[in-house]
C-alpha positions in Angstrom: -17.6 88.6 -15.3 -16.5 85.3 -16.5 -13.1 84.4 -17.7 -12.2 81.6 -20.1 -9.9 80.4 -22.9 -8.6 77.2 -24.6 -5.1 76.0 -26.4 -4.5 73.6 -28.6 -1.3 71.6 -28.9 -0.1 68.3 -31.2 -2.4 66.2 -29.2 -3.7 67.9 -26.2 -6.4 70.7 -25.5 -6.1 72.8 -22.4 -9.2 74.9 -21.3 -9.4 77.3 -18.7 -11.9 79.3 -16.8 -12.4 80.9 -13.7 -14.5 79.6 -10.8 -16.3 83.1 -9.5 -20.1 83.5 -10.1 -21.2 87.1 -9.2 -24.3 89.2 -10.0 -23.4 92.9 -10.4 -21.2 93.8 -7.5 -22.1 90.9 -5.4 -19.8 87.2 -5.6 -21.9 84.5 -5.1 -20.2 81.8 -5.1 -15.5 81.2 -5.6 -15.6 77.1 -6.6 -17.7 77.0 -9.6 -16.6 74.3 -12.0 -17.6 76.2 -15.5 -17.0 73.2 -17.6 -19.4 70.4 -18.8 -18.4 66.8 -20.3 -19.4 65.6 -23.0 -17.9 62.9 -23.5 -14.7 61.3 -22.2 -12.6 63.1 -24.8 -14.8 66.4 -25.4 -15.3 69.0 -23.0 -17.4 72.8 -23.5 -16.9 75.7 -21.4 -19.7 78.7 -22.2 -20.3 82.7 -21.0 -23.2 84.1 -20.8 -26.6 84.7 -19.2 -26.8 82.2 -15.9 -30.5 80.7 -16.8 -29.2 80.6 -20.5 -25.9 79.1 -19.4 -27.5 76.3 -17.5 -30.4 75.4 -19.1 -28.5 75.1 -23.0 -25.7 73.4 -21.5 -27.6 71.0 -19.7 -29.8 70.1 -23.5 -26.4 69.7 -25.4 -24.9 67.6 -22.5 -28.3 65.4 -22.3 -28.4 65.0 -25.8 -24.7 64.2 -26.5 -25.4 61.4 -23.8 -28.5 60.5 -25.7 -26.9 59.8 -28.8 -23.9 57.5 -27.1 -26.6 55.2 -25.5 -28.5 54.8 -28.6 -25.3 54.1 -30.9 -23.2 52.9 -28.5 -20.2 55.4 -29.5 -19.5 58.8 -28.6 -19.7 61.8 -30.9 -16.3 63.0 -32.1 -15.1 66.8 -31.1 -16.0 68.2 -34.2 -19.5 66.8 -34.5 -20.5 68.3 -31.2 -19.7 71.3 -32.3 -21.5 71.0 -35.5 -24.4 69.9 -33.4 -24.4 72.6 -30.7 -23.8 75.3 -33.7 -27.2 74.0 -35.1 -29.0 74.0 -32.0 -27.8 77.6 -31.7 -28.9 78.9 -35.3 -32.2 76.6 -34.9 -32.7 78.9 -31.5 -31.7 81.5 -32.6 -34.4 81.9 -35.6 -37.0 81.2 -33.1 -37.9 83.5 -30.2 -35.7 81.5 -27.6 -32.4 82.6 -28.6 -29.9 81.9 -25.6 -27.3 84.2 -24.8 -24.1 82.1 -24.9 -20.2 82.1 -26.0 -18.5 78.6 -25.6 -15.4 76.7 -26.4 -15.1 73.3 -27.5 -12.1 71.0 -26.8 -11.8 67.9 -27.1 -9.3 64.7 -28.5 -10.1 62.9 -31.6 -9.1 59.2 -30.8 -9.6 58.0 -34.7 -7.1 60.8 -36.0 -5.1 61.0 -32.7 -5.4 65.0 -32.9 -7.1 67.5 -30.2 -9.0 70.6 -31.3 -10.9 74.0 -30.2 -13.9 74.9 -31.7 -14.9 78.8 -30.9 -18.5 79.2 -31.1 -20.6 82.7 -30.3 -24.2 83.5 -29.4 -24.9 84.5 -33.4 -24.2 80.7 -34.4 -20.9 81.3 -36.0 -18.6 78.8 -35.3 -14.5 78.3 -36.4 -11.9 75.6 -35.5 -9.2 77.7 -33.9 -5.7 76.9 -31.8 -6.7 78.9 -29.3 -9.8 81.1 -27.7 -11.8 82.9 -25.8 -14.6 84.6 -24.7 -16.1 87.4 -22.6 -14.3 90.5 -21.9 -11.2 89.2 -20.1 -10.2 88.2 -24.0 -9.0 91.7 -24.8 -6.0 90.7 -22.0 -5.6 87.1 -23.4 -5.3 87.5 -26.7 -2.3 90.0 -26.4 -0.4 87.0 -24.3 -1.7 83.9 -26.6 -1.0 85.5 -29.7 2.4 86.5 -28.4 3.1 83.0 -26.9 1.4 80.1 -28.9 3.5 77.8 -31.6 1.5 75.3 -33.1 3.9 72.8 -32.2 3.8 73.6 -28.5 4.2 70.6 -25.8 1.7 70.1 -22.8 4.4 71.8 -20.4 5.0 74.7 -22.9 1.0 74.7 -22.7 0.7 74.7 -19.4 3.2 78.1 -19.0 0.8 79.9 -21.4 -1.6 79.3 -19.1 0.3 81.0 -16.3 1.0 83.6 -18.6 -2.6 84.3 -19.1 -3.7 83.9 -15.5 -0.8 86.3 -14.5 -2.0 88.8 -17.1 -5.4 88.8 -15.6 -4.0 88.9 -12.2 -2.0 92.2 -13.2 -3.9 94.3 -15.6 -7.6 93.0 -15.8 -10.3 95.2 -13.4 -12.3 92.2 -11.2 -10.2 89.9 -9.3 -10.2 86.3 -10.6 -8.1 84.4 -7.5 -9.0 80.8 -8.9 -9.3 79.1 -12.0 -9.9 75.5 -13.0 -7.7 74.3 -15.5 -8.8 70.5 -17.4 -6.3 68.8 -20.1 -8.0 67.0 -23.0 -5.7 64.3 -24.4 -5.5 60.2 -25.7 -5.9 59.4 -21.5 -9.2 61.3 -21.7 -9.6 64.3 -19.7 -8.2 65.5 -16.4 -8.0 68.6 -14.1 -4.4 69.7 -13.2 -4.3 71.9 -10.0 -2.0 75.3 -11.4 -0.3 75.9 -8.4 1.4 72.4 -9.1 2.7 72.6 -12.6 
């Protein structure tokens, strides 16, 4: 049961996502970092199947490392989405579909803005200013769409986040004690420890 969502502000991205890993009714593991960099700017959280989760995650992160050796810049935000959407839809009409959800935030440093891009397992893909995925969502939509202002500051950002967490705390079924929480912004990316905001 995985938990994760995203914000988008003026010029920061927060993503969020738990760090339980559990098979049925067994936890496995509590620290889990769920989030894989890109690049610098751009990081990707994704739900799913485990051996789908870590083997697709592992090609896009390869190949978006690929292509910043070989042209000696990094892909912006929205063309790793574009590029994992493709890899998805190209999967997808083979017999090796993989059985992920992720989010995409990163910070454009040409236009100086961050973004989220919500993609699914089916290839569908959509720039949104906030997300998420799994069935935890049903909870955090109710808060983000109550809370969220476009115009929102990295501190009014970051008491969203506690509003979500809270929400999950109170009404959602499976206990989610930690979560790792990474800002996305024109100093690069960074985790921020909750408890301390």
């Amino acid at each position: 049961m995985d938990a994760q969502f995203a914000i988008v502000g003026r010029d920061f991205a927060i993503s969020v996502t738990d760090t339980g890993v559990s098979r049925s009714i067994v936890k496995m593991k509590h620290n889990q970092d769920k989030s894989w960099q890109l690049t610098p700017y751009t990081i990707m959280t994704v739900t799913g199947e485990p051996g789908d989760i870590e083997m697709f995650s592992e090609y896009i992160q390869s190949n978006i490392k690929l292509y910043s050796v070989r042209n000696a810049q990094d892909l912006t935000p929205k063309e790793i989405a574009n590029f994992i959407r493709g890899e998805l839809a190209e999967a997808l009409r083979s017999r090796n579909a993989f059985s992920v959800n992720l989010l995409v935030t990163g910070f454009d440093k040409v236009t100086g803005e961050a973004s989220l891009y919500r993609i699914d397992y089916l290839a569908s893909m959509a720039k949104v200013p906030f997300g998420s995925h799994a069935t935890p969502s049903f909870i955090l939509y109710s808060v983000l769409d109550r809370e969220y202002t476009p115009d929102i500051t990295l501190e009014q950002g970051l008491e969203i986040v506690k509003k979500c967490i809270a929400a999950l705390k109170t009404r959602f079924v499976v206990d989610m004690p930690e979560f790792t929480v990474k800002v996305v912004d024109a100093q690069g990316t960074r985790s921020i420890d909750i408890v301390q905001v």
